[in-house]
N, C-alpha and C positions, 0 to 999 in steps of 0.2 A: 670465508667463514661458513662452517654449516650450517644447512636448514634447522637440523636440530639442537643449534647452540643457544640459548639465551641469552638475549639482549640486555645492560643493563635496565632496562624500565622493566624486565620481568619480574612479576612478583615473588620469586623465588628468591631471587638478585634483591629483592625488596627487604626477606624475613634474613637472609644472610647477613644483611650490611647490619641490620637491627641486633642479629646478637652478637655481631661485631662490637657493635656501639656498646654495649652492655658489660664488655670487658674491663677492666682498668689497668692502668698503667703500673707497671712495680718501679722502685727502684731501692732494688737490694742493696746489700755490703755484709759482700762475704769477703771474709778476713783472707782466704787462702789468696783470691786472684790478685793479684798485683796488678792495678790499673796504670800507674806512671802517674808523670805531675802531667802532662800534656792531652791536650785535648784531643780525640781522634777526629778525623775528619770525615764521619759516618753517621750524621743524624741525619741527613737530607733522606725523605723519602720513608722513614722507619714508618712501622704498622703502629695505628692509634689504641693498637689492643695488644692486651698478650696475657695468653691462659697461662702463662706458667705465675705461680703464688707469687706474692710481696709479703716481703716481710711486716709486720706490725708493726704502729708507731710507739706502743708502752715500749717504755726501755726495759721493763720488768719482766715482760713476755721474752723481750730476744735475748736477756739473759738467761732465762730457762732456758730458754731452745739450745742456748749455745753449751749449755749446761750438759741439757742429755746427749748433742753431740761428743762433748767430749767422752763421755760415758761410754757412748755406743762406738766412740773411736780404741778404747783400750781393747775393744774385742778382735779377736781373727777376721782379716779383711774378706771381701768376698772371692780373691783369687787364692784363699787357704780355706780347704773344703777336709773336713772327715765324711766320704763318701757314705750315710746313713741318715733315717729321720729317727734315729731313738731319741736325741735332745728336744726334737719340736716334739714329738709324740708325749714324748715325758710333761713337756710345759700345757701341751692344750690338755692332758686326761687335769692335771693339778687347776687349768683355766674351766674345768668342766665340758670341752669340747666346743669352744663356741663357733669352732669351724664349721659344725654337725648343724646348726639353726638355721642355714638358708642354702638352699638351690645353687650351685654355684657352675660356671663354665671356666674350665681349664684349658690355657695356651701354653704351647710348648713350638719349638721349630726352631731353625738360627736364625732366620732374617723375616722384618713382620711383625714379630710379636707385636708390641708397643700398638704400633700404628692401629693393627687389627683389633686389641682390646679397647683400642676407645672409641674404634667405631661400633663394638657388640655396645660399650657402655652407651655411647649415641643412641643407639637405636633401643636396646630396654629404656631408656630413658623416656625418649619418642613413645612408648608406651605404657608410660605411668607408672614404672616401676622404680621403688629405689633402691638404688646400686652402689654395693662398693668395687673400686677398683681398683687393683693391686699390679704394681709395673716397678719394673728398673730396668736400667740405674735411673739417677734424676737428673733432668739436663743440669738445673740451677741448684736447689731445693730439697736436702731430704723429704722435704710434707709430699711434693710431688709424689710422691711413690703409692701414699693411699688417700684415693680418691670416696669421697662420698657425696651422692646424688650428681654424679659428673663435675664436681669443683676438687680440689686440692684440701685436704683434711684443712681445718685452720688450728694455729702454732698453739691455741689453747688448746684445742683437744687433743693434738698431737704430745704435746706435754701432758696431761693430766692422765692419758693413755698408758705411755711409758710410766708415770709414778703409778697408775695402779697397778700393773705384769709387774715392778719391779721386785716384790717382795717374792712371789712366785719365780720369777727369774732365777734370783740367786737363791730358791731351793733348789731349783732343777741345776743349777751350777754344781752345788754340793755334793751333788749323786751322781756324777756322773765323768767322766775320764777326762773328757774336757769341757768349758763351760760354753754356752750357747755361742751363736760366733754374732756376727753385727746382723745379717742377714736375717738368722733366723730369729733373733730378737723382733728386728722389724716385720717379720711375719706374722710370730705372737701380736706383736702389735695391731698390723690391719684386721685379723681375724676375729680378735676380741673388739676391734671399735666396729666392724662390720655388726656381730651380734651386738653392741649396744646402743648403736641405731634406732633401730634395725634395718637392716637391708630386707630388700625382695629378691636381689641375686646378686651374688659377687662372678666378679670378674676377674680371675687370677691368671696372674705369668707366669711362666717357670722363672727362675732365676741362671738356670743350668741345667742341661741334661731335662732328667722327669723322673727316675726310679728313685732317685736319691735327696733330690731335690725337694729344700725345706718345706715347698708350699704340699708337697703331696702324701697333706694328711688329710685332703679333701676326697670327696666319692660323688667327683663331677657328675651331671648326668650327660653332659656333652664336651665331648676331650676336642681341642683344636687344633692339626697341626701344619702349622707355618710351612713352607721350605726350608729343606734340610739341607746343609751345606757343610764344608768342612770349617770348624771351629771349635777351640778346645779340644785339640784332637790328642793333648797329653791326656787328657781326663774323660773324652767321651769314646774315642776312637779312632783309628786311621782310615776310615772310608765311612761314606754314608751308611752305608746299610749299618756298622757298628755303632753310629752315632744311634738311627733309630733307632737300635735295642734299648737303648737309654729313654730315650725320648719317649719312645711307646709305654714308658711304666706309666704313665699318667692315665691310661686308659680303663678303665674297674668294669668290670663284668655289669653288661647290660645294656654300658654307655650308649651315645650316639659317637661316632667320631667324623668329624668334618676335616677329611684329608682335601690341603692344596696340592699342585701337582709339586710331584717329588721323581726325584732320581728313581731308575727301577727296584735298584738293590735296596732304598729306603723302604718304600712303598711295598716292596715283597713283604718288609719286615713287619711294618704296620699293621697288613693285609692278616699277613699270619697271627698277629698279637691279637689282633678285633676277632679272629676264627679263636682261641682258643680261650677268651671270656665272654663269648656269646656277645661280642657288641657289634652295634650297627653301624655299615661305613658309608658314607656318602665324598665319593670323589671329585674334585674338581676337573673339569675336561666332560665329566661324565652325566652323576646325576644334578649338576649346578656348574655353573660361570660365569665369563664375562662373554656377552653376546657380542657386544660392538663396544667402541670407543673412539671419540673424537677429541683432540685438544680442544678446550675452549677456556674462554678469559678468566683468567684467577684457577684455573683448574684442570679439568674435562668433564664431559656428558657422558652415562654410560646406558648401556642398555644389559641388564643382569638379568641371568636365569636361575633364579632361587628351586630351593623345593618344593615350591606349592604354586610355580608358573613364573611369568615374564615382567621384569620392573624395567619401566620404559624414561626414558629424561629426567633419569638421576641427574643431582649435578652431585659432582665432589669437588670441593674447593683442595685440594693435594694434588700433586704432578706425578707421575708417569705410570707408566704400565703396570708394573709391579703395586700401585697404588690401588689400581683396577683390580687387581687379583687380589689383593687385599678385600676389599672389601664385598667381593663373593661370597670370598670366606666366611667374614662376617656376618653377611645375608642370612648366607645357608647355618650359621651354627643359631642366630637367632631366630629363627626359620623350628628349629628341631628342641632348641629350647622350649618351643612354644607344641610344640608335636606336629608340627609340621610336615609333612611327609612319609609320617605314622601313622597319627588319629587321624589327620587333618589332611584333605588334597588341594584345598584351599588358599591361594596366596595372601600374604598382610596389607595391611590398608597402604596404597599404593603414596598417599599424599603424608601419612604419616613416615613412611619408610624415605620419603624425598626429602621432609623435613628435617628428619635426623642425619644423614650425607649432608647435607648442606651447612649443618652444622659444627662437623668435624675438623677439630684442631690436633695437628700434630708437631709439638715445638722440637724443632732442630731435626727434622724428617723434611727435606727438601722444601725450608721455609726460610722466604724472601725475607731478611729484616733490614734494608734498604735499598733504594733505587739512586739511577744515576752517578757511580757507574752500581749494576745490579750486582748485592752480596746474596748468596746462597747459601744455608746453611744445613748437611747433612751430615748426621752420625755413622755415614758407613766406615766399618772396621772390620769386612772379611772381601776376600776375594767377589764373592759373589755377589754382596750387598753394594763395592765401587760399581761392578759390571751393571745392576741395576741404577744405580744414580748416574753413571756417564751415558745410559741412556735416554732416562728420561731429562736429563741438562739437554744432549743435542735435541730430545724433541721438543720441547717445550718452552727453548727460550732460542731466541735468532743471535747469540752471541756473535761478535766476530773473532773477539782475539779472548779465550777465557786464562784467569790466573788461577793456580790453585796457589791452599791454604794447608800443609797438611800436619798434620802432627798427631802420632799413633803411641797406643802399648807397648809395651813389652809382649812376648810371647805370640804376636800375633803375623800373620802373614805380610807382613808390608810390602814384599817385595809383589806378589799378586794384587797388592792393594794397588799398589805404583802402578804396576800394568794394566791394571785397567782406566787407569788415568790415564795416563800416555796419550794415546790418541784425540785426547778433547781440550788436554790443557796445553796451551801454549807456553806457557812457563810453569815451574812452582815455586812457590817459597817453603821452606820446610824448617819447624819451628817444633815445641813442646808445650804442653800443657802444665799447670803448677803443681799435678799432682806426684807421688811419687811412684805411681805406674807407670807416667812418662816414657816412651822412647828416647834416650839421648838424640840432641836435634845431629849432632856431628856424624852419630852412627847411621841417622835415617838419611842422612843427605849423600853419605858412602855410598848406600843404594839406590839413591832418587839419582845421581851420578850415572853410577851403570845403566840406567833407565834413560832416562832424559837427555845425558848428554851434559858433560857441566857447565857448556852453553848454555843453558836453561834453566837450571838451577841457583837460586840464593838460599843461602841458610843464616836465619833471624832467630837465637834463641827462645828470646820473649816473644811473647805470642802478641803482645801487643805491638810492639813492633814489625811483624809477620803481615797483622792485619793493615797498617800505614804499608809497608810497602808493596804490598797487591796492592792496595787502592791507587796507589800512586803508579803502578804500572799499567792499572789499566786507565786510570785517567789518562796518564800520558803515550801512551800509543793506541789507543782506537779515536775511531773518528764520529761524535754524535754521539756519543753514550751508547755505542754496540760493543762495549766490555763488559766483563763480569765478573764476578770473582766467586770461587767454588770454596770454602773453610768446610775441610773433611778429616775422618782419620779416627775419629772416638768421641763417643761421648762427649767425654769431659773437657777435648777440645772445642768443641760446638760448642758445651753449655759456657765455657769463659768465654768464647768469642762472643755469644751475644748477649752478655752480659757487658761486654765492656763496648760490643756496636751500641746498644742500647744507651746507654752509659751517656755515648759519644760526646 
C-alpha cells in the first residue's frame, strides 16, 4: 500500500462514506427489460447507494412520464441525424434563447465525455455554484440526462418541462422539412429548465460530432475536448483528424479550449481551429495533467497539475488511468472557467477541489455493483474505450479467471471491441440488450468465435440469462472469490444489466 493512500479512518474516507449514505436506493420498472420470473443470484455485496433516479411512487407521475416517453419515442431516434442546428436554433429563438442566460462549458471527444462532465459538475458544485447538466445516453432513466444542482432532474419537473416546449415544439415542427428529432427535443428541454432554475453554469455534451450537433446553439466560454477516436465514422469521418473537424465546431471565437491528449492529426486540427477564432488552448501533457497516480482502495490517489499549480492527495473513488486523465481535464477546464491561467496564476482551494473528486459518481463507467464473485460494469462501445477498460480491470482488480458479458450495436466496431477483450477475458458470454439497436446475439458470437476460439465462447440471447451464466462460471471455476465478471459492449447493455443486478 502507498504512503500516500488513505486509510479507511481517514477523514476524507469519512466525508465519502457520508455522501454515500445520503444516496437512496431505486427500484425502477421499466417496461422495456424483461427481467424473468427467476431470481438472479447477484444481490450479495450490491452498493447501498445509487445515483442513478427512482422512479416515483404517485402512479400519476409515472404515467406522465411514460406518457412523454412515448411522445418523445414517435420522433427520429438518435442514430437518424439531419446533419444541421436550423431545428434547435428555430426552437430556442421561439423559446427566447434560454440557452443565452448562463455561462456554460462545452464537451465534445469519443471516449470521456460523461465521466469528465460530472466531475466539471462536482467540482462547480464544490463551489457553490448551481449547475445544470446535460449527458447521454441514460444508463436507466431518461431524467438522467438533465441534471440539476448535481441530482437527476425529478419526473415532475421533467414532465411539466416537456408540457411547457410542447406547444413551441410543434410550431417549430410546422416550419420546417422535418420535425425536431427525440434528441433535440431533449435539448430544448434541459436548456429551457437550465434557465428556469436558474443555473450558474451548465455543463453540456455533445450528443455527436460538435458542428452539427443539437446542443451547439451555446457560445461556451470554455470548449472541452475528450479523446478522439474512431466512432461514427459513417457520419463523422474515416480518420481522426476528419472526426475533429467535426468536433472542433464547438469551439466560438475567444473560447478557452482544454485539449486532452489526442492523436496528432486530431490535435493539428483542433490547434488550427482555436488559431483561426482567436481562442485559447491549454493542452494536456503540457500546460495541465496527471502528475502521478497510485491504486488505492475504492479508487486511486492522484497528484494533478492544473493551471494555476499542483493538487496533491486527490482521492477519486473511479478506476483507472483513463479516469486520471479524465479528471485533469476536468481540473483544468474548471480551472479556466473560473480565469484561471488568464486573470488568475492562482490555484483553487485545495480541500474544496479534494472534496468534490471524492465525491464523483460515475454509474455504469467501471462500477462494482456486486461482490463475491465481483461484477463490473462498463459502457465501453469503441475500440479504444475496451482498450481503456481492459486496462484499468487488470490494474485494479487481482482477478484470477475474468468472464465477460458482452452485448453491442449495430454499426459499431465489435470486432476491435472483442480485441481488446481477448487478452483479459477468460471466456465470454455474448448476449443482446432489449433495445432494437441491438446486435444480433448469433451475429456477435460469429465474431467473438474468430476471436476467442469457440472454446470460449457461449451465446445467451437474454441478457438475463448472459448475467446467471457468468456468475455461475465464475463461481464455479475460481477458487475464493478471485473471479469476476466484466458486462461491457453499450450503454444500454450496462444500463439493463444493473438494473436487473440490482433487481437481484
Amino acid at each position: 500500500m502507498s504512503e500516500q493512500q488513505p486509510e479507511p479512518s481517514d477523514d476524507r474516507f469519512d466525508e465519502f462514506d457520508e455522501i454515500v449514505a445520503e444516496q437512496t436506493e431505486r427500484d425502477p420498472d421499466l417496461a422495456v427489460i424483461e427481467a424473468g420470473s427467476r431470481t438472479l443470484r447477484a444481490q450479495a455485496g450490491a452498493p447501498q447507494s445509487d445515483p442513478v433516479p427512482a422512479l416515483p411512487t404517485d402512479p400519476e407521475l409515472v404515467k406522465a412520464l411514460r406518457e412523454v416517453e412515448q411522445e418523445l419515442s414517435t420522433r427520429w431516434g438518435e442514430t437518424k441525424l439531419e446533419p444541421s442546428v436550423r431545428r434547435i436554433a428555430a426552437l430556442m429563438d421561439v423559446l427566447g434563447e434560454p440557452q443565452r442566460s448562463y455561462p456554460s462549458i462545452h464537451v465534445t471527444g469519443t471516449n470521456g465525455k460523461t465521466s469528465t462532465s460530472r466531475m466539471i459538475e462536482a467540482l462547480l458544485n464544490a463551489f457553490e455554484l448551481r449547475t445544470g447538466r446535460y449527458t447521454s445516453p441514460h444508463v436507466q432513466m431518461v431524467t438522467e440526462r438533465i441534471s440539476l444542482d448535481g441530482g437527476p432532474i425529478d419526473v415532475e419537473r421533467f414532465v411539466e418541462t416537456y408540457r411547457d416546449i410542447k406547444p413551441y415544439v410543434e410550431m417549430v415542427d410546422s416550419s420546417q422539412d422535418y420535425r425536431l428529432s427525440f434528441f433535440e427535443v431533449l435539448t430544448g428541454m434541459a436548456y429551457a429548465a437550465f434557465a428556469d432554475a436558474p443555473v450558474d453554469a451548465a455543463v453540456v455534451e455533445v450528443g455527436m460530432g460538435g458542428t452539427w450537433d443539437a446542443t451547439n446553439v451555446i457560445d461556451a466560454s470554455v470548449a472541452v475536448v475528450t479523446p478522439i477516436s474512431l466512432d461514427h465514422t459513417d457520419r463523422l469521418g474515416g480518420t481522426t483528424g476528419e472526426i475533429a473537424e467535426e468536433k472542433g465546431g464547438i469551439i466560438k471565437p475567444g473560447a478557452t479550449v482544454i485539449m486532452a491528449q489526442q492523436p496528432v492529426d486530431a490535435a493539428q486540427v483542433l490547434l488550427k481551429k482555436a488559431v483561426e477564432v482567436d481562442a485559447t488552448v491549454a493542452r494536456e501533457g503540457m500546460e495541465f495533467g496527471v502528475v502521478s497516480r497510485e491504486v488505492a482502495v475504492g479508487g486511486q490517489q492522484l497528484t494533478l497539475r492544473g493551471l494555476g499549480g499542483e493538487y496533491e492527495d486527490v482521492f477519486l473513488p473511479l478506476y483507472g488511468a483513463h479516469m486520471a486523465h479524465n479528471a485533469a481535464v476536468a481540473l483544468a477546464a474548471v480551472e479556466a472557467f473560473f480565469g484561471i491561467g488568464a486573470e488568475h496564476a492562482r490555484p483553487l482551494d485545495i480541500d474544496t477541489v479534494r472534496k468534490a473528486f471524492a465525491s464523483v459518481t460515475s454509474p455504469g463507467r467501471m462500477e462494482v455493483v456486486r461482490r463475491s464473485p465481483t461484477v463490473v460494469l462498463d459502457a465501453a462501445h469503441n475500440p479504444a474505450g475496451a482498450l481503456a477498460t481492459a486496462e484499468a480491470v487488470a490494474e485494479s482488480f487481482g482477478f484470477s479467471r475474468l468472464i465477460g458479458v458482452v452485448g453491442t450495436s449495430e454499426g459499431k466496431d465489435v470486432r476491435g471491441v472483442l480485441e481488446a477483450f481477448e487478452p483479459i477475458f477468460a471466456e465470454v458470454v455474448i448476449t443482446a440488450n432489449a433495445t432494437h439497436r441491438a446486435l444480433d446475439a448469433d451475429e456477435l458470437a460469429a465474431i467473438a468465435v474468430e476471436v476467442f476460439g469457440a472454446e470460449r465462447v457461449q451465446v445467451e440471447p437474454r441478457l438475463d440469462d448472459a448475467l446467471e451464466a457468468a456468475i455461475t462460471l465464475a463461481e464455479e471455476e475460481a477458487e475464493y472469490g478471485g473471479a469476476g465478471v466484466l458486462v461491457t459492449g453499450s450503454v444500454m447493455t450496462v444500463g439493463e444489466a444493473r438494473l436487473l443486478l440490482k433487481r437481484g
